[in-house]
Every structure is written in structure tokens, then in C-alpha cells.
C-alpha positions in Angstrom: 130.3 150.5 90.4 129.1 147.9 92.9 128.7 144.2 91.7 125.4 142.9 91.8 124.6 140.5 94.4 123.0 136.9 94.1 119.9 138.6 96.5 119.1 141.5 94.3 119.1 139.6 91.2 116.8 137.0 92.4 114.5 139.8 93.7 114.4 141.0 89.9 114.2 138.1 88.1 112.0 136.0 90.6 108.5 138.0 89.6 109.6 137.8 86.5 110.2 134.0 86.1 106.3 134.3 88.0 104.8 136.4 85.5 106.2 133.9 82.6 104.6 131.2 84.6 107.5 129.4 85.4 107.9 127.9 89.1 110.5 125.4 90.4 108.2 123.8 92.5 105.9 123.6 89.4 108.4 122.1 87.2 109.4 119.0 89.7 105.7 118.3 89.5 105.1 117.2 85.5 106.7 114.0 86.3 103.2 111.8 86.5 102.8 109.3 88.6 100.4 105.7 88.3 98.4 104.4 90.8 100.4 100.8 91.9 98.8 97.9 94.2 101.0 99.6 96.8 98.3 102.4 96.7 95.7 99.7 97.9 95.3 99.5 101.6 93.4 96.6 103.2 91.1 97.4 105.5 90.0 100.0 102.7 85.9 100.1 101.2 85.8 99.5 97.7 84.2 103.1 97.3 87.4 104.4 98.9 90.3 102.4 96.6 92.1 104.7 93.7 90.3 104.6 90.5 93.7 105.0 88.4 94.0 101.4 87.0 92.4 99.9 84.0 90.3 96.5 82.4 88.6 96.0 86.0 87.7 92.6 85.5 86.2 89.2 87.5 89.6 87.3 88.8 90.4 84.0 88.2 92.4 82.9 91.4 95.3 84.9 89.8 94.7 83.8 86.0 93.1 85.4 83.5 90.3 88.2 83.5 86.5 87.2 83.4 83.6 89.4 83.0 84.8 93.3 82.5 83.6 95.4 85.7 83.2 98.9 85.7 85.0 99.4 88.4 85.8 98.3 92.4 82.2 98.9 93.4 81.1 96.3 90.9 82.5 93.2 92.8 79.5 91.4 93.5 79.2 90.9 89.8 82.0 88.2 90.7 81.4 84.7 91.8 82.8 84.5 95.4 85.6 81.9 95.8 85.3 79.1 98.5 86.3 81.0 101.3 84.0 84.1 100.2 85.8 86.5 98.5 85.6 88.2 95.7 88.4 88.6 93.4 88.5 91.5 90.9 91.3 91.3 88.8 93.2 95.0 87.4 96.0 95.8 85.6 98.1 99.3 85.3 97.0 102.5 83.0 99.6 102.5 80.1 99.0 106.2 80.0 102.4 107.1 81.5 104.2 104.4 79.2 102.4 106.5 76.1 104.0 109.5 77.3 107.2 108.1 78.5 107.0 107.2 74.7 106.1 110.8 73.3 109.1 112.3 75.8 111.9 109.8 74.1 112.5 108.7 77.9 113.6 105.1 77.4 114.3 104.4 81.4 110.1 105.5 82.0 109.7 103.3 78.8 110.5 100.1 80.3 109.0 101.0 84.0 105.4 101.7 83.0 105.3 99.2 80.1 102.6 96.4 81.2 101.9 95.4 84.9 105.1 94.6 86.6 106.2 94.2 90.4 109.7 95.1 90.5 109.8 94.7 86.8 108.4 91.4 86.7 105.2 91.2 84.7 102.3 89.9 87.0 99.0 89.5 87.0 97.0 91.5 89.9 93.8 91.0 92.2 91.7 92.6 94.7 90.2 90.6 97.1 86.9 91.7 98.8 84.6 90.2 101.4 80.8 90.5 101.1 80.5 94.1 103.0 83.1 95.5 100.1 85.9 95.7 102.3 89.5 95.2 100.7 90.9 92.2 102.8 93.9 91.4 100.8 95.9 91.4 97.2 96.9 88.7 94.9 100.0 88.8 92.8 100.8 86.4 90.3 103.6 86.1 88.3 102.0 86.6 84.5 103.4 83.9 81.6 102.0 85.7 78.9 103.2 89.1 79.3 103.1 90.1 75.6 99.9 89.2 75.3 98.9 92.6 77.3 97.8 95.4 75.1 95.6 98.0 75.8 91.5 97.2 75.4 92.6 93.3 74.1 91.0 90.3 76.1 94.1 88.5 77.7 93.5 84.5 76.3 93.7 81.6 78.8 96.9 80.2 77.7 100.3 82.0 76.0 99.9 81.3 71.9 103.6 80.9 71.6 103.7 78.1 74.4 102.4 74.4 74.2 99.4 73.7 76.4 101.3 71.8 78.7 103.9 74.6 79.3 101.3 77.2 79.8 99.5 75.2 82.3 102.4 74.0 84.4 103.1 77.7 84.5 99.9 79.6 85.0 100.0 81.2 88.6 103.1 79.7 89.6 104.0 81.9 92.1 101.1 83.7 94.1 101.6 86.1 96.6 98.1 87.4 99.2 99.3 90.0 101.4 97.0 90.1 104.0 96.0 93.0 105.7 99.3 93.1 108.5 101.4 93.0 105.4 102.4 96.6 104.3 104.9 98.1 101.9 108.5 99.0 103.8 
């Protein structure tokens, strides 16, 4: 009797593994992935941006949202700032945090909870010019992080801080990475 080799064996089992509907190739693809302010390239339309983010929102120079947009298109709805751009302000889809949830995967838990940069929580913009045209991002760092919850209005200032800390605090740090500036 003749021991079975590693070819033949994958030659009987592979169609059947197929017929079952399992596939390797299929099973390294179930991890989801979110869209990220990586994703947005400047130089981009607003037609053209990913549509995988949530709360689309007026911007306030890195602060707080304003009046809820229905999406990228809807940036005129903004007032333009002093040098004429519009800022629309975005924050991550929890949907892969709800599932990292559901999956007991505590790791995925803590990256896709809130909107975070390197696990910092910020606060994101889009900035447009007048012909719709992506010409830069805004990150600022966010001081009320726990204050983000899915469909809630985020409030000007932190509840648990004094007015004075949550001023001296709002938008600290603010990054715009023009349209040279790319991810490495």
C-alpha cells in the first residue's frame, strides 16, 4: 500500500472544501475595513470622496459640528471661512466597533471605538474650495471624546470640564495637510 501524498489529497478535498463554500482567499476577506481620512485624497471632487463615514456636518474651524449635511456634495450649505473654504466636518462609522463588539475581539474594540488618529481621539474636516474640489484636511485633537455616541449632537464644550478648561483646550493642536502632504 502506497502512502498518500500531500498533492492527491488536496486534489480530493480541494472541490470539496469548494462545494461547501469554503475558500481561503474568502475567509482572509471577512475582516472589514472603515473608510479613514487617509482614504481622502486632495485634489479629489467631492462627488469622487468615499461615502463610508458618518454625521456629515458644517465644520467649525476644527470644533464642533454645525448644520447636519447629507453628505460631501452638500458643502455649499457651509459658510466659507475667510480664505474660502468650506469646511465639512465627519466622523468614523462605528459599524466595525459594533461588530468588533458582537466578535468578543477586544484589540478591534478599542481601534474602531470613536474617531481617533493613531489612537488619539480627534475631531476631523474636509476642506473644499468653491468648484468642490478637496484642497486639504483638518485634524484636531478632540477634548470631549466621551461625548461621541452614535446620532448624539456633540455640545460646544466637555460637561465634566469648567468653561475655562474646555476653552483653553478646544482645537489645541490642528493639523491641515495640504495637498503635497500624503500618507507614508
Amino acid at each position: 500500500m502506497r502512502p498518500l501524498s500531500l498533492a492527491v489529497l488536496a486534489g480530493v478535498f480541494a472541490p470539496l472544501l469548494g462545494y461547501l463554500g469554503y475558500s481561503p482567499s474568502a475567509a482572509a476577506q471577512e475582516r472589514p475595513t472603515r473608510a479613514e481620512v487617509w482614504d481622502l485624497r486632495p485634489g479629489s471632487a467631492a462627488e469622487a470622496l468615499p461615502d463610508g463615514f458618518a454625521e456629515y456636518a458644517c465644520g467649525s474651524n476644527g470644533g464642533p459640528p454645525g448644520a447636519p449635511l447629507g453628505g460631501w456634495r452638500d458643502f455649499r450649505r457651509c459658510r466659507p471661512e475667510p480664505d474660502g473654504r468650506y469646511e465639512v466636518y465627519f466622523r468614523y462609522d462605528d459599524e466595525l466597533e459594533y461588530w468588533a463588539k458582537a466578535n468578543n475581539f477586544s484589540t478591534e474594540v478599542e481601534q474602531y471605538s470613536g474617531t481617533k488618529v493613531y489612537g488619539f481621539p480627534v475631531v476631523l474636516s474636509a476642506l473644499f474650495d468653491a468648484g468642490g474640489v478637496l484642497v486639504g484636511t483638518r485634524i484636531a485633537d478632540d477634548p470631549c471624546p466621551h461625548q461621541h455616541a452614535a446620532g448624539a449632537r456633540r455640545p460646544t464644550r466637555c460637561a465634566t470640564s469648567s468653561p475655562a478648561v474646555s476653552a483653553a483646550t478646544a482645537g489645541t493642536a490642528s493639523i491641515i495637510l495640504p495637498p503635497t502632504v500624503r500618507r507614508l
